[in-house]
N, CA, C and O atoms as a Tinker XYZ file with bonds, in Angstrom:
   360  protein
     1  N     57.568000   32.589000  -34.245000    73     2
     2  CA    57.210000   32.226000  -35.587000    64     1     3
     3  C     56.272000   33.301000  -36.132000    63     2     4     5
     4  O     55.370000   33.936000  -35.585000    81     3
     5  N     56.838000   33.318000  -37.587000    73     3     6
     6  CA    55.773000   34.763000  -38.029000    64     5     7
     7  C     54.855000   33.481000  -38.927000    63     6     8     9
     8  O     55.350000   32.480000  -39.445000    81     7
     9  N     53.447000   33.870000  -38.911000    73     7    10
    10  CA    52.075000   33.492000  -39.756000    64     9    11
    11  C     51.169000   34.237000  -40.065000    63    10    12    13
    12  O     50.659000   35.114000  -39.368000    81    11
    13  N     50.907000   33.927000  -41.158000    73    11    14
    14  CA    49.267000   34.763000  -41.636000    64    13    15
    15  C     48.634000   34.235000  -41.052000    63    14    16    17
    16  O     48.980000   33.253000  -40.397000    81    15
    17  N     47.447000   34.722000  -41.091000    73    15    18
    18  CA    45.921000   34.523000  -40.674000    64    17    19
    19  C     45.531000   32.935000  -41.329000    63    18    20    21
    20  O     44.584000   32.250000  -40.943000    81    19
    21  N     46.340000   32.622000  -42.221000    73    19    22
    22  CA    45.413000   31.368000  -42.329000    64    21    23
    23  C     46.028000   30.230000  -41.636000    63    22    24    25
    24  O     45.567000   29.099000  -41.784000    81    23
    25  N     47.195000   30.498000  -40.775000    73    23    26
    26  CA    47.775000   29.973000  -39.865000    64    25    27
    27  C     46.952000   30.147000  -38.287000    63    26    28    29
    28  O     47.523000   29.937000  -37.217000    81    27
    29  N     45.387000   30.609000  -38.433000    73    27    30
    30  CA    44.814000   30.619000  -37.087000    64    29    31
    31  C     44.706000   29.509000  -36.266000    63    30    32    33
    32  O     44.563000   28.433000  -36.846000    81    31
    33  N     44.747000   29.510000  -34.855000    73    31    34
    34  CA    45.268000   28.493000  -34.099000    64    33    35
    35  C     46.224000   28.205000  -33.902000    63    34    36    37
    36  O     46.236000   27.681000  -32.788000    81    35
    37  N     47.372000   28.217000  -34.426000    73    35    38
    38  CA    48.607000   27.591000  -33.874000    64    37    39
    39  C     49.423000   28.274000  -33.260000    63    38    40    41
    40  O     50.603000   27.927000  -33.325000    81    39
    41  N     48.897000   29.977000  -32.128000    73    39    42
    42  CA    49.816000   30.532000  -31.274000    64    41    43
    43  C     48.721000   29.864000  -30.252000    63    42    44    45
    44  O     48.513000   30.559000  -29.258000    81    43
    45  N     47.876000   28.454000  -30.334000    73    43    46
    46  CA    47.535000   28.359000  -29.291000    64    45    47
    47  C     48.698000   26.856000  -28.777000    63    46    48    49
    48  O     49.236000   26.430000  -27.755000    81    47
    49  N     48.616000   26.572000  -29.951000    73    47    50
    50  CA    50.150000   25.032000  -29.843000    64    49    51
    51  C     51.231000   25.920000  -29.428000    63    50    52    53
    52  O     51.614000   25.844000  -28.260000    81    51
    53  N     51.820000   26.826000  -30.300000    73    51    54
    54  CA    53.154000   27.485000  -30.055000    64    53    55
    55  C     53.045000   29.523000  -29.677000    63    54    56    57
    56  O     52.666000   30.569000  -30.204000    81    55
    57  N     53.792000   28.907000  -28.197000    73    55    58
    58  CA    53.101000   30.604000  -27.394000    64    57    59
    59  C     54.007000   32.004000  -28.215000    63    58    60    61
    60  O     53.730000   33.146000  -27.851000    81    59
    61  N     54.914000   31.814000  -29.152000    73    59    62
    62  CA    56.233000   32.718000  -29.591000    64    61    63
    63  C     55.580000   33.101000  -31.365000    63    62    64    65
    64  O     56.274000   33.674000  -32.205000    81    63
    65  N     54.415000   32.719000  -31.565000    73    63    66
    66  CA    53.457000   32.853000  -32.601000    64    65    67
    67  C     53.522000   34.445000  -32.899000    63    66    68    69
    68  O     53.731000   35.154000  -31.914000    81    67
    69  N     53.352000   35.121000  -34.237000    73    67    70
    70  CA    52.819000   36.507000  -34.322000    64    69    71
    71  C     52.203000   36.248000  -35.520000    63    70    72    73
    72  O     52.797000   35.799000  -36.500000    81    71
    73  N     50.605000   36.610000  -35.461000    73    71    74
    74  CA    49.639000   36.859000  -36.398000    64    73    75
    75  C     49.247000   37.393000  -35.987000    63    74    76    77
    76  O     49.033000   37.640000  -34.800000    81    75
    77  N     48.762000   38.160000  -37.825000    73    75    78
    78  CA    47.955000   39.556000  -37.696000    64    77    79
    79  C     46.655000   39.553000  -36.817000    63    78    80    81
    80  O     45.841000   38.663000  -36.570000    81    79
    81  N     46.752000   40.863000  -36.436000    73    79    82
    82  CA    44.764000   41.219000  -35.845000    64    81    83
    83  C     44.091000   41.200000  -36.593000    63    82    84    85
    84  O     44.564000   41.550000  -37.674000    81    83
    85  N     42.886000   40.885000  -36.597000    73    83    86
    86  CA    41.410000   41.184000  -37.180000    64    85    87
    87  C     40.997000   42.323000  -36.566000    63    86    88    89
    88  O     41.443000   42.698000  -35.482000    81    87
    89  N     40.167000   42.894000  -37.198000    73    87    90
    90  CA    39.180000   43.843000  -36.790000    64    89    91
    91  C     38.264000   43.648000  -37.530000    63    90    92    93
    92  O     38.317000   43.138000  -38.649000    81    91
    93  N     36.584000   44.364000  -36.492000    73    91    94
    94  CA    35.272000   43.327000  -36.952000    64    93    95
    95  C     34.676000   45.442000  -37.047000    63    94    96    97
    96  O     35.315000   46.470000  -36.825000    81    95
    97  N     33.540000   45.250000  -37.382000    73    95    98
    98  CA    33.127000   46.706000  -37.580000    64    97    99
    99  C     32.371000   47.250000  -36.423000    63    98   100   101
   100  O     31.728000   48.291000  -36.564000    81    99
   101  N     32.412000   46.436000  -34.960000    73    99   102
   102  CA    32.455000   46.386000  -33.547000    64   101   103
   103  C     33.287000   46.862000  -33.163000    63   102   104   105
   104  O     33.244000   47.879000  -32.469000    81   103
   105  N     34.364000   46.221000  -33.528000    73   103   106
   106  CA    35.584000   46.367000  -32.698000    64   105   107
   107  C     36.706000   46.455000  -33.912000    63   106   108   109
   108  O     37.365000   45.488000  -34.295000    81   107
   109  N     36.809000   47.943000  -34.505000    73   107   110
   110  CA    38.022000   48.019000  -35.478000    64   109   111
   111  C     39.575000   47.977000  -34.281000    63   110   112   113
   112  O     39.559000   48.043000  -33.052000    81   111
   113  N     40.646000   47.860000  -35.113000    73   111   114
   114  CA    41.757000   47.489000  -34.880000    64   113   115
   115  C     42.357000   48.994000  -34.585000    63   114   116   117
   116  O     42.180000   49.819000  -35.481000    81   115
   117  N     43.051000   49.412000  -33.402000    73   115   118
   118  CA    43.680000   50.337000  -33.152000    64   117   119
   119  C     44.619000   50.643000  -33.612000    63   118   120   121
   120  O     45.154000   49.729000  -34.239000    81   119
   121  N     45.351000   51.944000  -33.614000    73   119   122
   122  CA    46.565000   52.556000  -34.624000    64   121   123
   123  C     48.235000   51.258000  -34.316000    63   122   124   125
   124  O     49.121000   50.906000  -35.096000    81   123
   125  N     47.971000   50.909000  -32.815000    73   123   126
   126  CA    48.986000   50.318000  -32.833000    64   125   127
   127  C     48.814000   49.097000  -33.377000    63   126   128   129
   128  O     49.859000   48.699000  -33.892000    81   127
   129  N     47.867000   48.307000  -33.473000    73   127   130
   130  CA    47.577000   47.197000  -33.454000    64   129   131
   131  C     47.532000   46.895000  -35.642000    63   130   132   133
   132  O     47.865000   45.971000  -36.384000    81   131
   133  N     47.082000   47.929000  -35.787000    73   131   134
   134  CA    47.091000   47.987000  -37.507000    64   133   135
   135  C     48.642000   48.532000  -37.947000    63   134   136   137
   136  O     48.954000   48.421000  -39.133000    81   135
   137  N     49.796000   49.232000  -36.804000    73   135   138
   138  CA    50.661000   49.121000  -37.299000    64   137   139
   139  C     52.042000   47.447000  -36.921000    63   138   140   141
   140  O     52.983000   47.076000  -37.623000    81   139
   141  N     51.716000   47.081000  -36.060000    73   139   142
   142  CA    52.006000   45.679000  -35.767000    64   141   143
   143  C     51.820000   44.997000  -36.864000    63   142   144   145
   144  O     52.928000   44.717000  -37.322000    81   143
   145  N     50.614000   44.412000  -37.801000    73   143   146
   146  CA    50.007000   44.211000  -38.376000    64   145   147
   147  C     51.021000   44.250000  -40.194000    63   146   148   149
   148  O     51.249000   43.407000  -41.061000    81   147
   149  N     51.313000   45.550000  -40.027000    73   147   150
   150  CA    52.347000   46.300000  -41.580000    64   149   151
   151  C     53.820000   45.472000  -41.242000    63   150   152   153
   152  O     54.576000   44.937000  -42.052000    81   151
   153  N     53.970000   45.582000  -39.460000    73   151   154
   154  CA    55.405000   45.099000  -39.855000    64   153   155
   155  C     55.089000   43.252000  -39.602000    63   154   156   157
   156  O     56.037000   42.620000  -39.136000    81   155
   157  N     53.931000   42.566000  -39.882000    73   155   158
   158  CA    53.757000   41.448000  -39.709000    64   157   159
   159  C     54.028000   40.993000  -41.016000    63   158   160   161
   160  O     54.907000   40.198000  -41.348000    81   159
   161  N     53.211000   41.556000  -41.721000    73   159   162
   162  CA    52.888000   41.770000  -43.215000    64   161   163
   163  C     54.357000   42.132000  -44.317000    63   162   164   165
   164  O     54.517000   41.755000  -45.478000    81   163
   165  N     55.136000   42.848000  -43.594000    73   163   166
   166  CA    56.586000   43.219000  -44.239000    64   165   167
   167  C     57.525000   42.167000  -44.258000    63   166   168   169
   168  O     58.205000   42.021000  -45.273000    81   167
   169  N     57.668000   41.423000  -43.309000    73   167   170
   170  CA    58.241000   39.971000  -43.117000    64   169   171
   171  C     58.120000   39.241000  -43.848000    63   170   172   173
   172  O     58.949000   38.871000  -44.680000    81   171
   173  N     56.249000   38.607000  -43.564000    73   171   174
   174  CA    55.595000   37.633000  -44.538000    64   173   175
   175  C     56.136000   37.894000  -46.091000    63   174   176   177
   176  O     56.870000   37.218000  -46.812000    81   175
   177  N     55.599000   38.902000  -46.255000    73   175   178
   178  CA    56.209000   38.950000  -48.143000    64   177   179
   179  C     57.408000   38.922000  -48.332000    63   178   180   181
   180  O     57.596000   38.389000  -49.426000    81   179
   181  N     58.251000   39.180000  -47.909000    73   179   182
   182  CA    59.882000   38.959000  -48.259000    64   181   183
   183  C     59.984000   37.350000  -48.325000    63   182   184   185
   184  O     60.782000   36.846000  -49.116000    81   183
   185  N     58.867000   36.231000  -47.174000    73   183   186
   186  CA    59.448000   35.296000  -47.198000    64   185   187
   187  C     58.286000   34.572000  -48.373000    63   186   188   189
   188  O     58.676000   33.560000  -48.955000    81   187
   189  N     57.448000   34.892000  -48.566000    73   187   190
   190  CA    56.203000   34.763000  -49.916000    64   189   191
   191  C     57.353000   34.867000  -51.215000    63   190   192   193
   192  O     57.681000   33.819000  -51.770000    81   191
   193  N     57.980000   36.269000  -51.693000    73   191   194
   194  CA    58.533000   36.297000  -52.761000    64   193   195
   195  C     59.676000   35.410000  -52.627000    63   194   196   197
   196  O     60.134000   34.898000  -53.649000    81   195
   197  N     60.076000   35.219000  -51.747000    73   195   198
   198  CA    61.771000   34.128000  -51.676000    64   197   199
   199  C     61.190000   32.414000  -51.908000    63   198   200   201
   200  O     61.951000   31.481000  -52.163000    81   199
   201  N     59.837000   32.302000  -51.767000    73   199   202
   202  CA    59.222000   31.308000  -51.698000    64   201   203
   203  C     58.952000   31.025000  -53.542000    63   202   204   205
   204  O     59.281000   30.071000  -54.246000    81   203
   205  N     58.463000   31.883000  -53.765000    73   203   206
   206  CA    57.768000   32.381000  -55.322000    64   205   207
   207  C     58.829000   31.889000  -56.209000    63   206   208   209
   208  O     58.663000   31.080000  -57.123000    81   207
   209  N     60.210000   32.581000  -55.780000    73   207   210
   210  CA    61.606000   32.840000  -56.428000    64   209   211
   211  C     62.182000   30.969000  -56.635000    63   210   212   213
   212  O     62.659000   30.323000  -57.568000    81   211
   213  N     61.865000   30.715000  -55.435000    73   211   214
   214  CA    62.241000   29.327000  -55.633000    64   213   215
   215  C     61.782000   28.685000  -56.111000    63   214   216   217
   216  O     62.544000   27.813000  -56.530000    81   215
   217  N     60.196000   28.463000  -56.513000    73   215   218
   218  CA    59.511000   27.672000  -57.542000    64   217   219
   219  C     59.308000   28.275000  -58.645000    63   218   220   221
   220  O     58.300000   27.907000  -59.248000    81   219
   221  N     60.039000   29.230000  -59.205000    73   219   222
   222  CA    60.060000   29.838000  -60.493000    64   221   223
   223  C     61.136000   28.005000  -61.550000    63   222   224   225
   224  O     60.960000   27.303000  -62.546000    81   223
   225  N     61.960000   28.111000  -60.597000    73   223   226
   226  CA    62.728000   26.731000  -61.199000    64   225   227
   227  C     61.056000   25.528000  -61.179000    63   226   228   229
   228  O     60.175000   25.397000  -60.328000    81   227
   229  N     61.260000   24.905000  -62.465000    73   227   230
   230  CA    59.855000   24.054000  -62.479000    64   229   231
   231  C     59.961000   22.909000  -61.735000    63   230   232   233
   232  O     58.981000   22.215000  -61.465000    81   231
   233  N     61.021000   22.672000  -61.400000    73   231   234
   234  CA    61.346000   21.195000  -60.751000    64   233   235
   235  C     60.673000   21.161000  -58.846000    63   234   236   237
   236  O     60.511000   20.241000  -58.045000    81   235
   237  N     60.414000   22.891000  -58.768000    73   235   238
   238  CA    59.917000   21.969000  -57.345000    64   237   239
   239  C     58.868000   22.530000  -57.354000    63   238   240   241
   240  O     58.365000   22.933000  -56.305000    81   239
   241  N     58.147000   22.731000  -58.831000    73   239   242
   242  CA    56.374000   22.562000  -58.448000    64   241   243
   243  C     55.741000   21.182000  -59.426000    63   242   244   245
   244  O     54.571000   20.853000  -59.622000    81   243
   245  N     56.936000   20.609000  -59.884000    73   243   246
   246  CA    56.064000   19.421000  -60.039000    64   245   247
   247  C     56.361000   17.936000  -59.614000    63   246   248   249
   248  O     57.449000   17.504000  -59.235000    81   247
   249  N     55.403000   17.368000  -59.725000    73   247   250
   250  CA    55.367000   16.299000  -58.709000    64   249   251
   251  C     57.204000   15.453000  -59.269000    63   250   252   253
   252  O     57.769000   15.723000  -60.329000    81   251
   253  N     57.611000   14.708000  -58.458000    73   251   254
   254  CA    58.986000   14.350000  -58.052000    64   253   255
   255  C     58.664000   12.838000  -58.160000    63   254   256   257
   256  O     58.148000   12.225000  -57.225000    81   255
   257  N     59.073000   12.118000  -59.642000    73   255   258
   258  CA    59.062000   10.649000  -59.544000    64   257   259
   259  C     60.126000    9.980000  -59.554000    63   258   260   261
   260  O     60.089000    8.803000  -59.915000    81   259
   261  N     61.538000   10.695000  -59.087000    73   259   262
   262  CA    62.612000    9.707000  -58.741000    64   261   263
   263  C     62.712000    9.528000  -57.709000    63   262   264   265
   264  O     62.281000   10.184000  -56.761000    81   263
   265  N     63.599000    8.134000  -57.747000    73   263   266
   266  CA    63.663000    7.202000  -56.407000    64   265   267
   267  C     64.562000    7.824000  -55.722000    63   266   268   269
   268  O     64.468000    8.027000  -54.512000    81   267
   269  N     65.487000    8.169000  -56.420000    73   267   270
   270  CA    66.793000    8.403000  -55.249000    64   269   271
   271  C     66.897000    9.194000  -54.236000    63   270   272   273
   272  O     66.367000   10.304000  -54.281000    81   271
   273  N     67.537000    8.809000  -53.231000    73   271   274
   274  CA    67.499000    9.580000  -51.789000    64   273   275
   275  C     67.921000   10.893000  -51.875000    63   274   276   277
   276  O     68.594000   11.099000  -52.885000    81   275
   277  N     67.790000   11.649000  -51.309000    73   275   278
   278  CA    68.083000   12.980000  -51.167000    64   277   279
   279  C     67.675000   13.455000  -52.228000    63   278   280   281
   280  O     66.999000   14.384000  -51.786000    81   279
   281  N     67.553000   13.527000  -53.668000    73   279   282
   282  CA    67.313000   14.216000  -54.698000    64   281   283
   283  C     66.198000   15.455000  -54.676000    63   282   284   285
   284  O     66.165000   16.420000  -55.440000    81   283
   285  N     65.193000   15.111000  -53.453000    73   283   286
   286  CA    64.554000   16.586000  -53.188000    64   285   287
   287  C     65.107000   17.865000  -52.462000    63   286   288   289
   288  O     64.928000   19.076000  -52.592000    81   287
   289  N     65.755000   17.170000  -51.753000    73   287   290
   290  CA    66.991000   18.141000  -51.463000    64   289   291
   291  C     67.946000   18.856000  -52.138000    63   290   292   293
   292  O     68.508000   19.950000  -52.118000    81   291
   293  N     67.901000   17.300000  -53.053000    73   291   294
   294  CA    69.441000   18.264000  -53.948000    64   293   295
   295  C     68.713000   19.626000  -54.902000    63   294   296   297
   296  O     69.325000   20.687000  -55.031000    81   295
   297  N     67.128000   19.355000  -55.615000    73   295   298
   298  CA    66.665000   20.448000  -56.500000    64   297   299
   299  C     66.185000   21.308000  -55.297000    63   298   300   301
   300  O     65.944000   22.457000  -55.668000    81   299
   301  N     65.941000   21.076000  -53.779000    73   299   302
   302  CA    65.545000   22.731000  -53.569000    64   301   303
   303  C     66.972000   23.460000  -53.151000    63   302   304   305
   304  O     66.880000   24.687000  -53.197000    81   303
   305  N     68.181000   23.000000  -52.780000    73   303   306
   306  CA    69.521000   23.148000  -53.164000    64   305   307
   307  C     70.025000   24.214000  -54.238000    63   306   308   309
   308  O     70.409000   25.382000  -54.177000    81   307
   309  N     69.859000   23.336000  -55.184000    73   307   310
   310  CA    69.730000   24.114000  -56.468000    64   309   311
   311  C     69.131000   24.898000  -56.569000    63   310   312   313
   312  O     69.678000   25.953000  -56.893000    81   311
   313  N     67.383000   24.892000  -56.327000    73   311   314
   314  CA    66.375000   26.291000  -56.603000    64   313   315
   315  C     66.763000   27.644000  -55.894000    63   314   316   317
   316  O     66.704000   28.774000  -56.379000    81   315
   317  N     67.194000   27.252000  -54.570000    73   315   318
   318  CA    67.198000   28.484000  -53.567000    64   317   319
   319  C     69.051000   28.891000  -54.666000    63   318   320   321
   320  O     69.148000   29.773000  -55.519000    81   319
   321  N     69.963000   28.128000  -54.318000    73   319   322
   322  CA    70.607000   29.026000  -54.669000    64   321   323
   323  C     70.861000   29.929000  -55.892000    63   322   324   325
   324  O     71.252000   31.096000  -55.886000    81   323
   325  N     70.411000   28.761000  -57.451000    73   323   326
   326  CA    69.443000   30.022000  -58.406000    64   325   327
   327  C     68.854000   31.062000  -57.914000    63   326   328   329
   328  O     69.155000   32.179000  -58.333000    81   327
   329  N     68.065000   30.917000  -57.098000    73   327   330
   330  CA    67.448000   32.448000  -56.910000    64   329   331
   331  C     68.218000   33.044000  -56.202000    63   330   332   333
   332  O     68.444000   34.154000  -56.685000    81   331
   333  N     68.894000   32.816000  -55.023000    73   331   334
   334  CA    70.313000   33.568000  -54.403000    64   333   335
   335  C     70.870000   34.651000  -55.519000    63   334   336   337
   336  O     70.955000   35.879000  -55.503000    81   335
   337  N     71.227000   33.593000  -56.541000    73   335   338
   338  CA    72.420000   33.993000  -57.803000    64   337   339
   339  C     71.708000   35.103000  -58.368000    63   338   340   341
   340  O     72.332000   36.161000  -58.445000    81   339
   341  N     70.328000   35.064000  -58.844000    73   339   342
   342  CA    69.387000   35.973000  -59.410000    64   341   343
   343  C     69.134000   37.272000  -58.302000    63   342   344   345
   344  O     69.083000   38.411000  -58.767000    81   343
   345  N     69.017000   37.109000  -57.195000    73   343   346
   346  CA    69.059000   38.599000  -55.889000    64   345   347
   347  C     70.322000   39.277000  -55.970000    63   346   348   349
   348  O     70.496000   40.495000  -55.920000    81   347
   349  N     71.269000   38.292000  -56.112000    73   347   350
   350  CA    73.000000   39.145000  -56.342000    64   349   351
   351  C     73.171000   39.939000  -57.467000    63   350   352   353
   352  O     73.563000   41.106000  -57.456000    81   351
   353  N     72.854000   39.246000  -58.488000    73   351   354
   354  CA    73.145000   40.002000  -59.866000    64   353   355
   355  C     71.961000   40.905000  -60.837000    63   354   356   357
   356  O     72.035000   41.398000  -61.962000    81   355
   357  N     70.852000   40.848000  -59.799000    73   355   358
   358  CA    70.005000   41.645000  -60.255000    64   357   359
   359  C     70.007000   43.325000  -59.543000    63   358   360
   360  O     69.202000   44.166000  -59.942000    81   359
């Protein structure tokens, strides 16, 4: 699982975890360790903007007062593949 930093703690629940290093002004972060770090960081944002892309549709940033079953499904359904449609033809 890839996480940011504000995901600290949970490569102690799950051992297959990758978050970034810190470095303190003790102990800065080595060349490999700050480049680990870029391709941690290269991941994360692809899945940040695909995230972004999908709540550009307004329906799944605001709150959801129908009853019917599945219907949150059906609009993130819809959202992701809007934005699909929008990565193809852009």
């Amino acid at each position: 699982m890839w996480a940011d930093t504000g995901f600290q703690g949970i490569d102690k629940q799950h051992p297959n975890t990758q978050i970034p290093k810190k470095g303190t002004r003790k102990r800065p972060l080595s060349p490999e360790q700050k480049q680990e770090n870029k391709i941690i960081s290269g991941i994360r944002i692809t899945v940040e903007h695909a995230i972004a892309g999908i709540k550009r549709l307004g329906c799944m940033t605001q709150i959801l007062r129908n009853r019917r079953p599945f219907i949150d499904d059906t609009f993130l359904l819809l959202s992701a593949g809007l934005w699909n449609f929008h990565l193809r033809t852009a």
